[in-house]
C-alpha positions in Angstrom: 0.0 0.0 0.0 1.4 3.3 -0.9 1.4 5.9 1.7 2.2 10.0 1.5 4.8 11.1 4.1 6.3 14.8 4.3 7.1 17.5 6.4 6.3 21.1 5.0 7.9 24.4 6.9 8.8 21.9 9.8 10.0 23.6 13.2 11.2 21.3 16.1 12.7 22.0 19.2 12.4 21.3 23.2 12.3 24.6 25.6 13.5 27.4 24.5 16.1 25.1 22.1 15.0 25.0 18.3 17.1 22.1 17.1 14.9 22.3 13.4 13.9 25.1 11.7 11.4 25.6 8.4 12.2 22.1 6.8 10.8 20.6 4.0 10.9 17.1 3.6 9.5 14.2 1.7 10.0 10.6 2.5 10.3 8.4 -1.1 7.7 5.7 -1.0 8.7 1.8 -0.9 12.1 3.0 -0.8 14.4 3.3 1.7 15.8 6.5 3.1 18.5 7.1 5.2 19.5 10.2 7.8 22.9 11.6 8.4 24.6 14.5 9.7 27.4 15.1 12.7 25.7 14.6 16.4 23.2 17.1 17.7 22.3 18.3 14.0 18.9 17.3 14.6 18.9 13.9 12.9 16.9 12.7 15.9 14.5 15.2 16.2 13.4 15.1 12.7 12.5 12.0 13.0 10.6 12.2 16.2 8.9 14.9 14.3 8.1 12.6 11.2 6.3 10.1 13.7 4.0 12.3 15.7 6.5 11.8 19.3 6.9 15.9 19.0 4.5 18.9 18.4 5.3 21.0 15.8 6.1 24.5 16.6 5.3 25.3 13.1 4.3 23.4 10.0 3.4 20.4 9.8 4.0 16.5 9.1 1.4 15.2 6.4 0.4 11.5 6.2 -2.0 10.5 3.3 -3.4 13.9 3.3 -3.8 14.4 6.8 -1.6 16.5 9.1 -0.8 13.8 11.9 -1.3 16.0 14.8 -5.3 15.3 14.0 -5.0 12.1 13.7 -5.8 9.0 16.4 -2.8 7.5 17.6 -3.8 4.3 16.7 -4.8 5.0 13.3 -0.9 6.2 12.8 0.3 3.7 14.5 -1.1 1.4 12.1 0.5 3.2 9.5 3.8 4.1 11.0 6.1 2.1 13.0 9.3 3.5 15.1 12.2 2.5 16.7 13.2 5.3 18.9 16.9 6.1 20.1 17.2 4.3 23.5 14.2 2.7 24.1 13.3 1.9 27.8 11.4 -1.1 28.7 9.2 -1.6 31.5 10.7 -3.6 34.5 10.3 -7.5 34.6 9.2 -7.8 31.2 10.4 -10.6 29.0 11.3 -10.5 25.5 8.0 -12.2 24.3 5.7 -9.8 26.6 8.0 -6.8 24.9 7.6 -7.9 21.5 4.1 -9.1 21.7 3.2 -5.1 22.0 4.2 -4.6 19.0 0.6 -6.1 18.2 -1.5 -3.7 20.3 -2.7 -1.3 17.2 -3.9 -4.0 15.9 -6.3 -4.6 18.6 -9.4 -3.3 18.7 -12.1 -3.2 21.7 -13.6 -6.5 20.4 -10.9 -7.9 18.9 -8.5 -10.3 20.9 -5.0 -11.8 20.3 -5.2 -14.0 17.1 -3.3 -16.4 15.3 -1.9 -13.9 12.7 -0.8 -11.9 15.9 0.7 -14.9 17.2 2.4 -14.9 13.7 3.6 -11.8 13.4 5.6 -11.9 17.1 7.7 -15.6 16.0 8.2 -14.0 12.7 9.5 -10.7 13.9 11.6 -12.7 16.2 12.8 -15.1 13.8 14.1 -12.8 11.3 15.9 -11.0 14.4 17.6 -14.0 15.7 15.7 -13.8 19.3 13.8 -16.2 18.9 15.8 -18.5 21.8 15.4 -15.7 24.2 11.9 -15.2 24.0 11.1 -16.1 27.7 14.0 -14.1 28.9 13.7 -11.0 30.7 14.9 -7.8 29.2 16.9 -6.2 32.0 19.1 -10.0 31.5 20.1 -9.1 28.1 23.3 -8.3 26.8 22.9 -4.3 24.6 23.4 -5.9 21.2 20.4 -8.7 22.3 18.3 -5.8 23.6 18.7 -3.7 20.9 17.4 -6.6 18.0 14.5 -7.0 20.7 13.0 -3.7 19.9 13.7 -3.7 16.5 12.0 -7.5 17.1 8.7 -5.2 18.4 9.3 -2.6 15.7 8.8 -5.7 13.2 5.7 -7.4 14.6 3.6 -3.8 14.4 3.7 -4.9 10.6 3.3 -1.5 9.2 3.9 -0.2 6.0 6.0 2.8 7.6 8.8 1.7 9.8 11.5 4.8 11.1 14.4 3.8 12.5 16.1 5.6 15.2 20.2 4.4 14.5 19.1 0.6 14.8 22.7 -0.6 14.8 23.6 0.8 18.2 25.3 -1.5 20.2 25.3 -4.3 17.6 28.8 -6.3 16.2 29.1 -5.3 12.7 28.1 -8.9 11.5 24.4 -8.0 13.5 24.7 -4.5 11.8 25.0 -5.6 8.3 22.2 -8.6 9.2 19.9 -6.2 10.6 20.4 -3.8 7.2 19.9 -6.7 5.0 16.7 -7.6 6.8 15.2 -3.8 5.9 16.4 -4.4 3.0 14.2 -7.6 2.4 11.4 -6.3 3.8 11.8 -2.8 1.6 12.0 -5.3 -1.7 9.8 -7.9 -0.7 7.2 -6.2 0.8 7.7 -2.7 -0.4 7.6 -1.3 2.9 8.4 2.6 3.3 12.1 2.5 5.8 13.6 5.4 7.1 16.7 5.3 9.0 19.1 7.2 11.3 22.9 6.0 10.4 26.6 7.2 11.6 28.1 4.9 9.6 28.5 6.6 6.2 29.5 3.7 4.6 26.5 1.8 5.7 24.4 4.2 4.8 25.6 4.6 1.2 25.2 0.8 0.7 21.7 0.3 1.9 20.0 4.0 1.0 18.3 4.7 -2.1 18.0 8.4 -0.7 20.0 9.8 1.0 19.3 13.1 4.1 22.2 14.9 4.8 21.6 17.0 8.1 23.3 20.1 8.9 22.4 22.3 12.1 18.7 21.3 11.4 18.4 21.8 8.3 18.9 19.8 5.1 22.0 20.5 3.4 21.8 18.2 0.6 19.9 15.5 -0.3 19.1 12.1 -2.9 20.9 9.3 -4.2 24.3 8.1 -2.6 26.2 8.2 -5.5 24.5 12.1 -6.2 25.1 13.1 -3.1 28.2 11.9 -1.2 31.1 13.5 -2.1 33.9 14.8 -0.3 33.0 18.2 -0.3 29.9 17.5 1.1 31.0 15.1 4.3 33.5 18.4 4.8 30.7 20.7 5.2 28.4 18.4 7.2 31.1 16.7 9.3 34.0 19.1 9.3 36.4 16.2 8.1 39.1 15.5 5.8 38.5 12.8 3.4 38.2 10.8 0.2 35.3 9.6 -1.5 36.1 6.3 -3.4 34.1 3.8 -4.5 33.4 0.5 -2.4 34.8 -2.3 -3.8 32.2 -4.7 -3.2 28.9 -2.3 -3.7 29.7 0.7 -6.0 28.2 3.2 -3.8 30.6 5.9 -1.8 33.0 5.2 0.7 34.0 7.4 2.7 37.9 7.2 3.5 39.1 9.8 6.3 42.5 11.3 6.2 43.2 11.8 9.4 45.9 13.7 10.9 48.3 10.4 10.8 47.9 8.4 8.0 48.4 10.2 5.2 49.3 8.6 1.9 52.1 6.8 1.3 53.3 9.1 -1.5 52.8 12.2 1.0 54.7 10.6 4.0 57.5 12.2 5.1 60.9 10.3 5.0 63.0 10.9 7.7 
């Protein structure tokens, strides 16, 4: 199902802090889209913004015509699925409970836990590798079990929408290419909408079709990897020396840093 996602003349903040300022921004549909910019740029916020967690200050997010803020919360939440930075789960709970609530939009006053629900939660945990820790409770987890967990919940809400909050925190890089593959087979399998928050450059130029490049909230540049990623722009919007070649095994950008102690062999100094 297709679905219509963008911000127009978007202002965040919290206090007296306005983190984003008079953005404009539409999400691709069935594509995958991925956020990046240096830390406190507002990466975060935006997408808080994009899934109703923060009042606009001005402007507004649109979904399917409607501005979200007059929407129910469960009719979004059918829609749109998040995986916020640093989730916290209640005490006691076990991975199966936490997961299992993933399912609650889909329960209405009448309608009680089904075999499709049932479905959903060993799928979503299945395809994140928790399955064997299903009856454990969270707070025994290691961070990189925790952190497939919630995306485990994210998963079973089944939406068509799913933002994702840098899903790769705290996972070994064989869980964060996994877990990246997985979007990616949901996003070509079942054309669902993905939006992510990435550090990893190089990981974000693999997996991205469309790329958000964040600078002091607002959007400095923006579209495909290789249209996008250069070295003059990961100067502006990280402030670092680098090269731009292209990754031997995908094509896309990768983004080499020069660092203030390796440079080339041919511009080494011989002593």
């Amino acid at each position: 199902m297709t679905h219509d996602l963008h911000a127009t003349d978007l202002t965040l903040g919290y206090a007296d802090n306005t983190v984003v300022g008079n953005l404009d921004v539409t999400i691709l549909d069935g594509r995958i889209t991925v956020i990046v910019g240096a830390n406190a740029c507002g990466k975060s916020t935006l997408l808080r913004g994009l899934a109703r967690l923060l009042r606009p200050r001005s402007g507004a997010v649109i979904l399917d015509g409607a501005s979200m803020q007059d929407m129910r919360s469960v009719d979004v939440a059918r829609v749109l699925g998040l995986l916020p930075q640093s989730p916290v789960a209640p005490d006691g709970i076990t991975v199966g409970d936490l997961v299992g609530r993933g399912r609650y939009p889909h329960q209405g006053w009448f309608r009680r836990w089904s075999a499709e629900d049932d479905d959903a939660v060993a799928g979503a945990l299945e395809a994140t590798g928790t399955i064997d820790l299903v009856d454990r409770r969270i707070a025994e987890l290691s961070g990189g079990q925790r952190q497939r967990v919630w995306v485990a919940m994210a998963l079973a809400q089944d939406t068509d929408l799913l933002l994702l909050d840098e899903p790769t925190t705290f996972l070994d890089i064989n869980h964060q290419v996994e877990l990246l593959d997985l979007l990616t087979d949901l996003n070509r399998v079942s054309g669902k909408t993905i939006v992510i928050v990435l550090h990893d450059l190089n990981l974000a130029c693999r997996y991205a079709d469309h790329i958000i490049a964040m600078k002091d909230g607002t959007v400095l540049a923006e579209g495909p990897p290789n249209e996008v990623i250069d070295a003059a722009v990961i100067t502006e919007v990280f402030g670092l020396s680098c090269e731009v070649v292209p990754d031997p095994v995908s094509g896309t950008p990768m983004v080499v840093p020069r660092g203030r102690h390796h440079a080339r062999k041919s511009e080494a100094v011989t002593t």
